[in-house]
C-alpha positions as CSV (number, residue, x, y, z in Angstrom):
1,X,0.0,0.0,0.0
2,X,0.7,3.7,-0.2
3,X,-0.1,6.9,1.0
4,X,-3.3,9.0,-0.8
5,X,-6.2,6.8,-1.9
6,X,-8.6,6.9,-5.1
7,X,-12.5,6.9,-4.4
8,X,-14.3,4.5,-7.0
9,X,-11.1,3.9,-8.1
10,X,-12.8,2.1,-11.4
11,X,-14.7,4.8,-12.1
12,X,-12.2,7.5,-12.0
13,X,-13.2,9.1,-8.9
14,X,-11.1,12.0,-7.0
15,X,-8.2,11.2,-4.6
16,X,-8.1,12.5,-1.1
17,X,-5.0,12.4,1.4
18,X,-4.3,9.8,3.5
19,X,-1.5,7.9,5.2
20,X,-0.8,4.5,5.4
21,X,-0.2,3.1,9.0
22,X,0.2,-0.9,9.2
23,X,-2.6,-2.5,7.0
24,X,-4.7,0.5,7.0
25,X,-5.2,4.5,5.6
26,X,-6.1,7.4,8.1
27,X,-7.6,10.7,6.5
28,X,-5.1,13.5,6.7
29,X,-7.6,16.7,7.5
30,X,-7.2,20.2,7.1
31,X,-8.6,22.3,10.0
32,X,-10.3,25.3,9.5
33,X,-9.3,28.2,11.6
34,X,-11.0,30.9,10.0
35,X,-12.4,32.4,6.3
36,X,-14.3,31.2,4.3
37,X,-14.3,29.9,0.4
38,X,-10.7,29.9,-1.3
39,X,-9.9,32.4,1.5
40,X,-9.8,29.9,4.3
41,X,-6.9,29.3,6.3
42,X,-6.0,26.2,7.5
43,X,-3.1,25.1,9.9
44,X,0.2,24.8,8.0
45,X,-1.1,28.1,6.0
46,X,2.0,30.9,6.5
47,X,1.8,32.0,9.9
48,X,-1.1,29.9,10.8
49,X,-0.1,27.6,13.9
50,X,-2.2,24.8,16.2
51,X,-4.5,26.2,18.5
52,X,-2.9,25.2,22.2
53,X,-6.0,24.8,24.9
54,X,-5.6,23.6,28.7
55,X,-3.8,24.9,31.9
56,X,-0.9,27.3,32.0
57,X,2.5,25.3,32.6
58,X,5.6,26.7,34.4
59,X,8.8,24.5,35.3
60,X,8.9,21.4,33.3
61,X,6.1,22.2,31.0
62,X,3.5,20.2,30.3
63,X,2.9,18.5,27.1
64,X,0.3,20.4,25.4
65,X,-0.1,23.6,27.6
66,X,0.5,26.8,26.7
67,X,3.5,28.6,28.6
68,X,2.9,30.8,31.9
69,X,3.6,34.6,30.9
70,X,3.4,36.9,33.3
71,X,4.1,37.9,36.7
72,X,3.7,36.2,39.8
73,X,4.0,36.3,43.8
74,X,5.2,33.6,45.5
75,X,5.5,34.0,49.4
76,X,8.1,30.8,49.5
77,X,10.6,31.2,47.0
78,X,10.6,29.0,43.8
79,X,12.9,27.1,42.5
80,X,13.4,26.0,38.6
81,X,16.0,23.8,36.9
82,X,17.8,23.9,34.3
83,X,16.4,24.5,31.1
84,X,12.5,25.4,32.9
85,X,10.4,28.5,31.5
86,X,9.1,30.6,34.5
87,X,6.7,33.3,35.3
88,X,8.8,36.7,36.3
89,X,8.4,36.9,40.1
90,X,6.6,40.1,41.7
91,X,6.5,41.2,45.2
92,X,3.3,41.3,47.3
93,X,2.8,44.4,45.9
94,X,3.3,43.7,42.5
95,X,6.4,45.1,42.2
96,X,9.3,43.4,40.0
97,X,12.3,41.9,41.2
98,X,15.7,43.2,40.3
99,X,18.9,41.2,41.2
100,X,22.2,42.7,39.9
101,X,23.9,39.2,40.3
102,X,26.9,40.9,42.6
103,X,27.3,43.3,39.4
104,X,26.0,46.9,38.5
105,X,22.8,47.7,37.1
106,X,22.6,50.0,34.6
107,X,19.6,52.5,34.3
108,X,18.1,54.4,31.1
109,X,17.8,57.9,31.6
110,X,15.1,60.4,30.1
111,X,17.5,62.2,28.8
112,X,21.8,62.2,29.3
113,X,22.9,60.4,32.7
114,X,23.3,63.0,35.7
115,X,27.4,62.9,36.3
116,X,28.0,61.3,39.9
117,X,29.9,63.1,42.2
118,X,30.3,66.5,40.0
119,X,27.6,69.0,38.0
120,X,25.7,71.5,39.2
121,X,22.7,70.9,41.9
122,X,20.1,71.7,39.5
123,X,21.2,68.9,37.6
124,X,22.1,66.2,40.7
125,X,20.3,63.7,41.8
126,X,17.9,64.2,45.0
127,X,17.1,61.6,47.5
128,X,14.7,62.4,49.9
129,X,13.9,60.6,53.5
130,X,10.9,58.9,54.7
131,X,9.6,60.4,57.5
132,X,9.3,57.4,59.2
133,X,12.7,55.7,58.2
134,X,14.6,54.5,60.9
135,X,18.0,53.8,59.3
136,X,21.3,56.0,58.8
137,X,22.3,58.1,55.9
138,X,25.6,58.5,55.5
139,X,26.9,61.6,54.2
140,X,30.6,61.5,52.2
141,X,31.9,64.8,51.1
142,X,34.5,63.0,48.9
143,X,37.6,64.6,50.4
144,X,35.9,68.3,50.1
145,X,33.4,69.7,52.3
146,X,29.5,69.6,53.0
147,X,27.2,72.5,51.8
148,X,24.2,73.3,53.4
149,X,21.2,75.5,52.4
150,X,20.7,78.0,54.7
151,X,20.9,81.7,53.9
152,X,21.1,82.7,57.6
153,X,23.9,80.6,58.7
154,X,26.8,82.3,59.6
155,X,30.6,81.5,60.1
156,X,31.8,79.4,62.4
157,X,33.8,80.7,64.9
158,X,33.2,84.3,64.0
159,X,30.1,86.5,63.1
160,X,27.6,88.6,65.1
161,X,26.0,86.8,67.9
162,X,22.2,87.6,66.0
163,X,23.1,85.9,63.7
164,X,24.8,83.1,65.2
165,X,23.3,79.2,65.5
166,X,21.4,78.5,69.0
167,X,21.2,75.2,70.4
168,X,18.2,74.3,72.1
169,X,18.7,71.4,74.8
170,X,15.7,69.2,75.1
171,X,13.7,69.5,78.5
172,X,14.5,65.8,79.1
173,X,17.7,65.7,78.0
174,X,19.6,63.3,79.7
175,X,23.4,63.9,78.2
176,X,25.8,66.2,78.9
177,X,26.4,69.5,77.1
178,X,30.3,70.6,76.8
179,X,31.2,74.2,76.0
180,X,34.3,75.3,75.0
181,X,35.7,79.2,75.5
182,X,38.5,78.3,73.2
183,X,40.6,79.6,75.9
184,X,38.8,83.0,76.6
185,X,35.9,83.8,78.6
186,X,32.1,82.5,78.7
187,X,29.7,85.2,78.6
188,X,26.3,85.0,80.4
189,X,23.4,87.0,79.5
190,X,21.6,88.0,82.1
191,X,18.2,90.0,82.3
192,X,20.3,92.7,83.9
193,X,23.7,93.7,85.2
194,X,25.6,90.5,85.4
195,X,25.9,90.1,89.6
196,X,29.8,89.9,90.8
197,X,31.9,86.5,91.4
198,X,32.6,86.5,95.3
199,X,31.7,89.8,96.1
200,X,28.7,92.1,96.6
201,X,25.5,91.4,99.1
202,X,23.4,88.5,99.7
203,X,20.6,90.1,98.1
204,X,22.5,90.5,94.5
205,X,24.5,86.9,95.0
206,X,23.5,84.1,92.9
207,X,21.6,81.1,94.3
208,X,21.7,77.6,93.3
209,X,18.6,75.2,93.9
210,X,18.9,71.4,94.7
211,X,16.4,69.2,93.0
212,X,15.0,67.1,95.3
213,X,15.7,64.2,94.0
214,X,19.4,65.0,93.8
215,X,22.0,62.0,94.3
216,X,25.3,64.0,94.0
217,X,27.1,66.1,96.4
218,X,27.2,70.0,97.2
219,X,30.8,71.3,97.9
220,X,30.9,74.5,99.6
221,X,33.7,77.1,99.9
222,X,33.9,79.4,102.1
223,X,36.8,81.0,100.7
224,X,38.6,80.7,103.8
225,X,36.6,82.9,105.8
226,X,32.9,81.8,107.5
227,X,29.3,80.2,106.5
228,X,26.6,81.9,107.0
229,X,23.4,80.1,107.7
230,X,20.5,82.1,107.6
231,X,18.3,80.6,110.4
232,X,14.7,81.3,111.0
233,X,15.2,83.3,113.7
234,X,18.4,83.6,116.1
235,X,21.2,81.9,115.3
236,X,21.1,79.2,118.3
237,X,24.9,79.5,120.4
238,X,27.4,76.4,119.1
239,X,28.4,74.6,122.8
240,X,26.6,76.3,124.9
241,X,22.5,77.2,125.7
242,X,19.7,75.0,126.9
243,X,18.6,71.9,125.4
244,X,15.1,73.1,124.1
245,X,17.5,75.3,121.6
246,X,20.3,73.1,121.1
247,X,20.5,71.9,117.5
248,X,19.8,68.4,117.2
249,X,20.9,65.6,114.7
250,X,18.6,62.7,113.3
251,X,20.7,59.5,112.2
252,X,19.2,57.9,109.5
253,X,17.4,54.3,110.2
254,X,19.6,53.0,107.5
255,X,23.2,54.8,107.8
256,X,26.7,53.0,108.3
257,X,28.5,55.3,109.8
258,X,29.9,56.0,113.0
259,X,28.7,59.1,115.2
260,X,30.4,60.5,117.5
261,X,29.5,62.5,120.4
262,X,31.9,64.8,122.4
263,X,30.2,65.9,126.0
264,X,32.6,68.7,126.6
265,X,34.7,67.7,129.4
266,X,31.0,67.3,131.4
267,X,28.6,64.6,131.3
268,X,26.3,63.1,128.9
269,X,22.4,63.0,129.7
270,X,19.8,60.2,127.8
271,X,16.3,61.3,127.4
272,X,14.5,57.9,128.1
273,X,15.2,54.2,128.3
274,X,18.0,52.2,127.4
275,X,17.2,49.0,126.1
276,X,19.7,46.3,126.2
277,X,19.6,43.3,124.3
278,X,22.7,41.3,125.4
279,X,21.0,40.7,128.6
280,X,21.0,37.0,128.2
281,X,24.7,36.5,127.1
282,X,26.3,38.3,129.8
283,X,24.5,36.4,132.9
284,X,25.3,32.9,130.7
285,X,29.2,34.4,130.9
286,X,28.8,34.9,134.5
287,X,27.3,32.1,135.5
288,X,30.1,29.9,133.5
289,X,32.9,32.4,135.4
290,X,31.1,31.3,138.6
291,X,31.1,28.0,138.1
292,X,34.6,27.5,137.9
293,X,35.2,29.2,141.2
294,X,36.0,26.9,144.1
295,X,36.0,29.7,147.3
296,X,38.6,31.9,146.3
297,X,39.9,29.6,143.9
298,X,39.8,29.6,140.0
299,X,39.4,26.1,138.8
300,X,41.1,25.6,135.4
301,X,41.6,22.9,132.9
302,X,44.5,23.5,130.5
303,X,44.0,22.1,127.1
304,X,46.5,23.5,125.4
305,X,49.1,26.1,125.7
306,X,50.6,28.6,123.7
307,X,54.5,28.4,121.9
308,X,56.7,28.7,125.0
309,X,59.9,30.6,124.9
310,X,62.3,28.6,126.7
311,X,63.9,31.6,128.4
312,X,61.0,33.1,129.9
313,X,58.4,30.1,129.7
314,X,60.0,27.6,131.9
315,X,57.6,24.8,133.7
316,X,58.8,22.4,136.5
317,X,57.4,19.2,136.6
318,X,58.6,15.4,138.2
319,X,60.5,13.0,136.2
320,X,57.8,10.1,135.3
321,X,58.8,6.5,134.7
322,X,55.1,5.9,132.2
323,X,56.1,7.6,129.6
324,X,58.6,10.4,127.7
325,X,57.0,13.0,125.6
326,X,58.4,14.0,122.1
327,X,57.0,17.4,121.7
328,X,53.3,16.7,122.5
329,X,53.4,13.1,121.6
330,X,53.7,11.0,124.6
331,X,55.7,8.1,123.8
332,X,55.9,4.5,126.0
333,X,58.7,2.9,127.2
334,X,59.6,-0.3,126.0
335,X,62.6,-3.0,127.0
336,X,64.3,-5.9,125.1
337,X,67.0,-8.3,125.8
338,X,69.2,-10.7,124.0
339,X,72.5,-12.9,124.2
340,X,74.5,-12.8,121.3
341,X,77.4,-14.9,120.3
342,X,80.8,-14.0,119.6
343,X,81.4,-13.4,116.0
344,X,77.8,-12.7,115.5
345,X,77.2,-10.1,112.4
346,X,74.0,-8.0,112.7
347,X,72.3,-10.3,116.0
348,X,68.9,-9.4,116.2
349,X,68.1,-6.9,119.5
350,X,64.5,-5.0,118.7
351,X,62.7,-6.2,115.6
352,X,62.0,-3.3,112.8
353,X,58.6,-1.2,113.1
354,X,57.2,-0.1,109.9
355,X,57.8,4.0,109.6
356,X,59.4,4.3,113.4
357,X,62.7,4.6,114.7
358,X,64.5,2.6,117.9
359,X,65.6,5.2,119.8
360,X,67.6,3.8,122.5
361,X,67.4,5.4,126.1
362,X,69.7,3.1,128.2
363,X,71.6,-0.2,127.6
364,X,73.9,-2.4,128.7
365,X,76.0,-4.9,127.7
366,X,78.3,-7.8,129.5
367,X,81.0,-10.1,127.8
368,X,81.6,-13.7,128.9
369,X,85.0,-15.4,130.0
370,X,86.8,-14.0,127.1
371,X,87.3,-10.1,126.4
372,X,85.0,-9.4,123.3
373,X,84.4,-6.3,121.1
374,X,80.9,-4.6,120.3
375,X,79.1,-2.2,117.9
376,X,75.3,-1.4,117.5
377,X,73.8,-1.2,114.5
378,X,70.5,-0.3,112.7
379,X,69.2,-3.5,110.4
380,X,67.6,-3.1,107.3
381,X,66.9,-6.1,104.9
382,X,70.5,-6.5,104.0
383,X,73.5,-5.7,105.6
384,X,73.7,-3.1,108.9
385,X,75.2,0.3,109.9
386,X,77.1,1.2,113.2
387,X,75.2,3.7,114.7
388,X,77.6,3.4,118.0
389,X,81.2,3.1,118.5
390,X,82.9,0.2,119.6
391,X,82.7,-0.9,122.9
392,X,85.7,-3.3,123.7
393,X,84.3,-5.7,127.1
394,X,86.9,-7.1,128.7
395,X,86.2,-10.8,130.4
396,X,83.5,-10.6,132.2
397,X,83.4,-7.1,132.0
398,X,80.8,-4.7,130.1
399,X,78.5,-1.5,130.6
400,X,75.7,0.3,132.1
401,X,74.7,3.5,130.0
402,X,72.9,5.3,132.3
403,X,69.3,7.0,131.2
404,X,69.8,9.7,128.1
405,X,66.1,11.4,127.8
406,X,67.5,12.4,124.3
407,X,68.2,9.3,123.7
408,X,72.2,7.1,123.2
409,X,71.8,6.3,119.4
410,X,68.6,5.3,117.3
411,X,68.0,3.0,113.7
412,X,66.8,4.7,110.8
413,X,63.1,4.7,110.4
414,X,61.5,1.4,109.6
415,X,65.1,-0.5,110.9
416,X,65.5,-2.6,113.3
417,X,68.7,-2.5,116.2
418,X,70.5,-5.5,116.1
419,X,74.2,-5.8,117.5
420,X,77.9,-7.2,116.0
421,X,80.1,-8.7,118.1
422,X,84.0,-10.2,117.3
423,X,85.7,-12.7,118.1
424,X,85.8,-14.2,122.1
425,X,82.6,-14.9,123.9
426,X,78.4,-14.5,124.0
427,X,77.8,-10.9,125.1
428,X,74.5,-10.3,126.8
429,X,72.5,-7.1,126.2
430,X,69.8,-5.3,127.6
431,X,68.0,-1.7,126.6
432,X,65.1,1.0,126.9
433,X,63.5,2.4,124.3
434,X,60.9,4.5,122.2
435,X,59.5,4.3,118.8
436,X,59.4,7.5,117.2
């Protein structure tokens, strides 16, 4: 088959367009979009396109929509991708949205672009300020200066004083206003003849008012001379008068401070009663004073004592046989014995206590038959140290150290005492001591 058929194709009928698809022929159709006649136009006609119907599309348009033109607010910002069509994006207002991509924008002018920075001010630009704008304008006078408008503004620093600025300071102004005299004077004006500094009457003297909620201080001068007060009647006598015209002074409920009060070499009188609120204390301090009274005897227990100076602070007491003392540490007494044979290295005396000393307070020692020599010494784990010279016993012969309260010789801490002997005989051995 082929495209285009032939109507009564025996009889020589007309041919109409058509195209073949599989085993069969669809109609190809011209559509009318206006005219009439020969003056018709159909689609495919120059400039004569497909009619589009259905919902506007934006983003990835849809097949067989017509494209979004316009303008149109979003309240969430869209976003397109590459390639999309999109509407041009208005404010809530309807106003259109200009972004200069982090470059300049350029504007067209009615007529030639005012110059920036330079012309004359007929021909600059003017910006005026909302009334209610709340943000800074920032003024740059490019190196030069500022002019302003003002046909009664005078020079700086010079000029008449009519037609010099004023300054008005607000009624609730709560700054400070600075003046400068640029090293002259500072003129007042007053309604009349200015009234002298530190001189003339009271009557013409100036007079300063304290608000009354003032929180700073008043520093008055008296040049060196006298105050005067001006009281409402006699000025009452400093030191001297009765009481009903004395002045008096009332301390606030709240003050710190200390008052004091001078009674003139005479005596002080109290108007009233004197309450006293340590009451209770004092008779508990008494009572605990009384208590340790025995007749005419003060009972006391000493606890402790203060550092002693052994010049001045000297205490007798009686030798006790209990105990020694080492500082306030009272310490026991304790006693060991032992024979130990001739040629005897390190013989065990007092065994070691863990973190104490042997301090030894009296010994004595006594060789056999045969004249033998003798050293103390303090025994670690291995091998001893003399901590006493050598005693050389003759047969049957020793010693008897007597009592040293500061003791003969002691081991090192955690050591025991043990004893050496040479060569003769056993040597016996006997001795006091403390562990400090």
């Amino acid at each position: 088959m082929a495209d285009d058929t032939v109507l009564d194709a025996g009889s020589g009928g007309d041919t109409i367009r058509t195209h073949e698809k599989g085993t069969s022929k669809i109609p190809i159709s011209l559509i009318d979009v206006g005219g009439s006649g020969t003056t018709e136009s159909v689609i495919g006609d120059a400039g004569i396109f497909l009619p589009v119907e259905g919902g506007a599309a934006e983003d990835a348009a849809v097949s067989g929509n017509p494209l979004l033109v316009g303008g149109r607010f979003d309240s969430v910002a869209r976003t397109l991708d590459t390639g999309d069509a999109g509407a041009i994006a208005l404010a809530a207002d309807g106003a259109v949205h200009i972004d200069d991509g982090g470059n300049v924008i350029t504007v067209d002018w009615a007529g030639t672009a005012p110059p920036i920075g330079a012309g004359t001010e007929a021909t600059a630009l003017l910006v005026t300020i909302a009334t209610d704008s709340t943000g800074l304008l920032s003024i740059d006078d490019n190196g030069g200066s500022l002019t302003v408008d003002n046909a009664a503004l005078s020079v700086t620093g010079g000029g008449v004083e009519s037609g010099a600025l004023r300054v008005t300071i607000a009624n609730d102004s709560t700054g400070l206003v600075s003046i400068d005299d640029g090293g002259g004077d500072i003129s007042v004006d007053w309604a009349g003849t200015a009234p002298p500094i530190g001189a003339g009457t009271e009557a013409a003297a100036l007079r300063v008012t304290l608000a009354t909620d003032s929180t700073g201080l008043v520093s008055v001068d008296d040049g060196g001379a006298n105050l005067s007060v001006d009281w409402a009647g006699t000025v009452p006598p400093i030191g001297a008068g009765t009481e009903a015209a004395a002045l008096r002074v009332t301390i606030a409920t709240d003050s710190t401070g200390v008052v004091s009060i001078d009674d003139g070499g005479g005596s002080l009188t109290v108007d009233g009663t004197i309450t006293e609120t340590n009451s209770a204390a004092i008779l508990t301090a008494v009572q605990l004073i009384d208590n340790a009274i025995s007749g005419t005897e003060m009972q006391v227990d000493v606890l402790t004592l203060p550092a002693r100076v052994a010049t001045t602070d000297n205490i007798g007491a009686a030798h006790q046989t209990n105990q020694l003392m080492d500082g306030t540490t009272s310490l026991t007494p304790k006693f060991a014995l032992a024979n130990i044979a001739a040629s005897t290295t390190d013989g065990a005396v007092v065994a070691a206590v863990g973190g104490k000393k042997i301090r030894v307070i009296t010994y004595k020692i006594m060789a056999g038959g045969t004249a033998t020599d003798v050293t103390f010494t303090s025994k670690p784990g291995g091998a001893g140290s003399a901590i006493s010279m050598l005693h050389a016993c003759a047969a049957n012969g020793g010693l008897s150290s007597g009592e040293a309260v500061l003791g003969h010789f002691e081991t090192t801490s955690g050591e025991g005492l043990s004893m050496t002997t040479g060569a003769g005989s056993t040597v016996g051995v006997q001795v006091t001591y403390v562990e400090v």
